[in-house]
C-alpha positions as CSV (number, residue, x, y, z in Angstrom):
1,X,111.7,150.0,64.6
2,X,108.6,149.7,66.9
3,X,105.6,148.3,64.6
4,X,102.8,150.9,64.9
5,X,99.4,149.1,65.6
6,X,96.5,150.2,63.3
7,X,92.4,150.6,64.9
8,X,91.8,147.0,63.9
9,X,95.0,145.3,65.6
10,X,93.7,146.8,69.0
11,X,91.5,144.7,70.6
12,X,88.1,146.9,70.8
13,X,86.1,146.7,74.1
14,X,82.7,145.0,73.5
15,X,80.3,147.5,73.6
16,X,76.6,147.3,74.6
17,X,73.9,146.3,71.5
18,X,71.9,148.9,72.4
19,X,71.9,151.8,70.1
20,X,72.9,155.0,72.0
21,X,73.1,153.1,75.3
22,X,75.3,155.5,77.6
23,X,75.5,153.3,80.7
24,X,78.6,152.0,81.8
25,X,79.5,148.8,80.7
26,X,80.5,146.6,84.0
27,X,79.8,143.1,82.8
28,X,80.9,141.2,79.8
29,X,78.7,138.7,78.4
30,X,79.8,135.3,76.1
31,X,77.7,133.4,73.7
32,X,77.9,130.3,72.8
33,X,78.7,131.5,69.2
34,X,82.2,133.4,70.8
35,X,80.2,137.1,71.0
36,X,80.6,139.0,73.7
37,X,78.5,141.5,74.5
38,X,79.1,144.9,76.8
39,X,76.1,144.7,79.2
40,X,75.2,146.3,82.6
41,X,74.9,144.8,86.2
42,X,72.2,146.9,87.5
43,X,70.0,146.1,84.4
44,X,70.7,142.0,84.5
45,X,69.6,142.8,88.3
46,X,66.8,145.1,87.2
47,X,64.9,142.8,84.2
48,X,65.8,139.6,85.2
49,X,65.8,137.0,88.4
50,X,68.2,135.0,87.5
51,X,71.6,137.2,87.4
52,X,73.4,138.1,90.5
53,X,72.1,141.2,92.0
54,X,74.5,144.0,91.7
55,X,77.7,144.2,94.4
56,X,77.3,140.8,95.3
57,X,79.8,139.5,93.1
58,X,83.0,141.2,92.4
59,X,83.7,142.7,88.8
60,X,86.7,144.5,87.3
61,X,88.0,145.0,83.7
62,X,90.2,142.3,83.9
63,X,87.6,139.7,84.8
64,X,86.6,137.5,82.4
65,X,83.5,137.3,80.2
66,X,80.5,135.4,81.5
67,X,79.8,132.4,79.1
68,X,76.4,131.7,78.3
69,X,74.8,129.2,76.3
70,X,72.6,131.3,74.0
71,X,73.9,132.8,70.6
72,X,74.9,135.9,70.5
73,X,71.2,136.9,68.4
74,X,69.7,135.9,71.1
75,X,71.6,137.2,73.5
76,X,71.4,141.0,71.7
77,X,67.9,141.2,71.4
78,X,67.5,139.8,75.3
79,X,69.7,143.0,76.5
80,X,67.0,145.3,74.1
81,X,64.1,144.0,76.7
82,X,66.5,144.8,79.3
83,X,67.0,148.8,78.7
84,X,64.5,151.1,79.0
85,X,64.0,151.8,75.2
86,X,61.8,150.4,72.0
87,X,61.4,146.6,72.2
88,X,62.4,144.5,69.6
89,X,60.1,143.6,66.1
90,X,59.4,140.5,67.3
91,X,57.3,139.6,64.0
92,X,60.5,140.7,61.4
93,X,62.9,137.5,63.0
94,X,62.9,134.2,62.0
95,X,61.2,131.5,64.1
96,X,64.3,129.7,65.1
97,X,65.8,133.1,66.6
98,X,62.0,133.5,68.2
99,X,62.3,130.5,69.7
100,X,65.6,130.9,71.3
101,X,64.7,134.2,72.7
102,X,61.3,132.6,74.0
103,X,63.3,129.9,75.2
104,X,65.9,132.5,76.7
105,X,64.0,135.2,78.5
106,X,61.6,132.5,80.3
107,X,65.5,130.5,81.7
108,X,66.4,134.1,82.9
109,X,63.2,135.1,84.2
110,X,63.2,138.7,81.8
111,X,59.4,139.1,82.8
112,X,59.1,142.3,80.5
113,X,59.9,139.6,77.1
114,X,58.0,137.0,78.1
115,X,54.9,138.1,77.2
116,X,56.0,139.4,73.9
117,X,57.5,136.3,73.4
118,X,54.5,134.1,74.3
119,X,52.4,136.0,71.6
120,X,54.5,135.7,69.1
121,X,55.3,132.0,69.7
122,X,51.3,131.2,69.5
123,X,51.3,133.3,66.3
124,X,53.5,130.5,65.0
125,X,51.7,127.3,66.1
126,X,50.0,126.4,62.7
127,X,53.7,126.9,61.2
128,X,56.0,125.2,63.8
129,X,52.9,123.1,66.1
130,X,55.7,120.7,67.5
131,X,58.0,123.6,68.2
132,X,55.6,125.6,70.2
133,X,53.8,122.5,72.0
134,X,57.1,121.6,73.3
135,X,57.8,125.3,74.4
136,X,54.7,125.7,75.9
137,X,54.4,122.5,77.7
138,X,57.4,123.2,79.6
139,X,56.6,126.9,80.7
140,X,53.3,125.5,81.6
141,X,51.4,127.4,78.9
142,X,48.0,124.8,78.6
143,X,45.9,127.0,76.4
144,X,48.7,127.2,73.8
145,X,49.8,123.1,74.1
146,X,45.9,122.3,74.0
147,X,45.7,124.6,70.5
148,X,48.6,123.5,69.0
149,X,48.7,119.5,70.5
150,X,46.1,117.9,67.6
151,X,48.4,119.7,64.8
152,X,51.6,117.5,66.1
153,X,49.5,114.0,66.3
154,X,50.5,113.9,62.5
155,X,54.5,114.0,63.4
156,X,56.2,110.5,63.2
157,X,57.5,109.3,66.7
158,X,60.7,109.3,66.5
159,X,60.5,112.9,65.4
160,X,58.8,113.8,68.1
161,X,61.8,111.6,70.4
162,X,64.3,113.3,68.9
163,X,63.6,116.7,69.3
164,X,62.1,116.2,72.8
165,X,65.6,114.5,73.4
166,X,67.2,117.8,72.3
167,X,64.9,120.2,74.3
168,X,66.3,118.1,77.1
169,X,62.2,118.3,77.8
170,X,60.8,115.3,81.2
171,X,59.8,111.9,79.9
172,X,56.5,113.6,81.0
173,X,56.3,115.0,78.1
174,X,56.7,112.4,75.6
175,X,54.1,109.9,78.3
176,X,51.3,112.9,77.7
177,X,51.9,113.3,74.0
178,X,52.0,109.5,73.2
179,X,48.7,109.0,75.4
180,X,47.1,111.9,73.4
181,X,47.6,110.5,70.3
182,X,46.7,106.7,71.3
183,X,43.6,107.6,72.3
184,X,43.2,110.3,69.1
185,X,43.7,106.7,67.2
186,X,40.6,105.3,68.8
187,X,38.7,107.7,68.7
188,X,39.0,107.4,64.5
189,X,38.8,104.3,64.7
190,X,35.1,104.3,66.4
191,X,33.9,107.3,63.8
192,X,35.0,105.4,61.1
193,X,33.3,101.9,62.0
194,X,29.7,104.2,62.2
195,X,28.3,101.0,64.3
196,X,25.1,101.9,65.2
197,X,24.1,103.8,62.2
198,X,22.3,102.1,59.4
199,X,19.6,103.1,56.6
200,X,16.3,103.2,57.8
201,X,13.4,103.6,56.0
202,X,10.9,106.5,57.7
203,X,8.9,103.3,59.7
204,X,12.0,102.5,61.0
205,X,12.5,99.9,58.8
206,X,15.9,98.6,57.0
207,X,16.8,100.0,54.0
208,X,19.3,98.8,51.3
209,X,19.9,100.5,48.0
210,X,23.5,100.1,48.7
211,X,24.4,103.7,48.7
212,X,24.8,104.0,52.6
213,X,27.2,101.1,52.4
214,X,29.7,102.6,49.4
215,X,29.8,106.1,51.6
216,X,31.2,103.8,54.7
217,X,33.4,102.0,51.9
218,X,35.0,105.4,50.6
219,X,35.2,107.3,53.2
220,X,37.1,104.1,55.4
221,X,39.2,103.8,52.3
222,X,40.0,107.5,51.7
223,X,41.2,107.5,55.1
224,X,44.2,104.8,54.5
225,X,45.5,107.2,52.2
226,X,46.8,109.7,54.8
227,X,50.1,108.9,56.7
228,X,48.2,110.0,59.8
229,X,44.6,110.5,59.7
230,X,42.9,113.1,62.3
231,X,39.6,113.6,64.1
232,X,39.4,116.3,61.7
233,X,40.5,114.9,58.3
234,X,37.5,112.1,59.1
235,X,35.0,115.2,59.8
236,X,36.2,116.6,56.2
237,X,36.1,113.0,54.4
238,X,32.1,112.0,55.6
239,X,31.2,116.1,54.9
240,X,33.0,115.6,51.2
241,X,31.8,112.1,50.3
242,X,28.1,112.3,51.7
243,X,27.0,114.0,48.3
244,X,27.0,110.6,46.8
245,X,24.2,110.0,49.1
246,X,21.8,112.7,48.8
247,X,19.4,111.0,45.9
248,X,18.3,108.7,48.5
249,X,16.4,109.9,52.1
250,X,17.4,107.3,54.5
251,X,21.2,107.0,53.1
252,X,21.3,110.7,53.6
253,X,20.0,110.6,57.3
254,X,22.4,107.6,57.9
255,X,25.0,110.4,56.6
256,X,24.1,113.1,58.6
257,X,23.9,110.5,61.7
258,X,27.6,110.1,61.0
259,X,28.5,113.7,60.1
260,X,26.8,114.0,63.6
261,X,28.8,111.3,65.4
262,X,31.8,112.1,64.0
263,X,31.9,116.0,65.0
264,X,30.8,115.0,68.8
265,X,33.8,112.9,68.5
266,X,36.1,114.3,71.6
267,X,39.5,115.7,70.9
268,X,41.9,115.1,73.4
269,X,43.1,117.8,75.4
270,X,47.0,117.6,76.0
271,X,47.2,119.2,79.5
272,X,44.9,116.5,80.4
273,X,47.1,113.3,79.8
């Protein structure tokens, strides 16, 4: 007796992601999860730079899917920015599928995502700072490295190694980021020595009641405490501590000298390095 196949024994077509898309589905496209999607030659050629223009290359219904290495999240909203309909809710996915597509549309050239993409991803720095200085360091975005640059100087190197290594991102990369944060380290090292600043009576004379010297004392060993200090945790330790100070006039200039020093203190700018 022949065996009668039920709907889910046959082998289904992949259809486009697209709600109502009507167009005819002439390419098939793999992730590198095992989806394949139904998608459309004269839109790839349309939206993007970096498929084949359509008719160059030959396609029938027997060829096989093109394998791509995005997953097949990414890949569904990427086909969304290439149809003429709503865009995605970029600000409803998680970061990591935000990052792929951001990682995605810029490989493929899909100018009408990356945009969207780019806005979202700076929404994201103060979450995800190493994520997004390593995205937009390598698509040549300086505004959003040089934002999001000081919040990575707190990252442990071989983090930073590790996921540049994955990224597959140029040694140029790690030279710039290791630069930035050597000479970060300097500069904190200079605010919190103060040299140059001392108590001083208002003839100019020195002054010693001893409270300038315990606000150098406590601030410098406040700051061994963090793993990593910044410019900016400095700035917040001399603005917190200098209270202790203000029963006595010259101690309190001396303070305000340093407060002074310390927020002149230049932070360096990534695109720079």
């Amino acid at each position: 007796m022949e065996a009668i196949l039920s709907d889910n024994d046959i082998m289904k077509p992949p259809t486009c992601p697209v709600k109502d898309c009507s167009l005819p589905i002439d390419i098939v496209l793999r992730s590198s999860d095992g989806i394949e999607l139904g998608a459309h030659m004269r839109n790839l050629e349309h939206y993007s730079e970096a498929f084949p223009q359509s008719g160059s290359v030959e396609v029938n219904s027997e060829a096989e899917a093109v394998t791509l290495d995005e997953t097949g999240d990414v890949l569904e909203l990427m086909l969304q920015f290439m149809h003429l309909t709503r865009q995605p809710e970029l600000a409803k996915i998680s970061f990591d599928l935000l990052s792929g597509l951001a990682e995605a549309v810029e490989k493929y050239m899909i100018y009408s995502a990356m945009s969207m993409c780019k806005l979202y991803m700076g929404y994201a720095l103060k979450e995800h700072p190493l994520d997004v200085l390593m995205y937009s360091s390598k698509h040549n975005y300086d505004m959003m490295a040089n934002e999001c640059a000081p919040l990575t100087l707190k990252y442990k190197s071989e983090t930073v190694v590790r996921k540049a290594n994955e990224k597959c991102l140029h040694d140029s990369f790690l030279l710039k980021w290791f630069r930035c944060r050597d000479i970060h380290n300097q500069a904190v090292r200079t605010i919190l020595k103060a040299d140059g600043i001392y108590s001083k009576k208002s003839n100019g004379s020195h002054h010693s009641c001893g409270l300038w010297d315990s606000l150098k004392k406590e601030v410098q060993l406040e700051s061994f405490k963090f793993e990593f200090a910044t410019i900016q945790d400095i700035r917040d330790l001399i603005d917190t501590k200098s209270s202790s100070v203000l029963s006595c006039v010259p101690c309190t200039r001396a303070a305000h000298e340093w407060r002074s020093q310390a927020k002149q203190a230049v932070i360096p700018v990534f695109s720079d390095m």
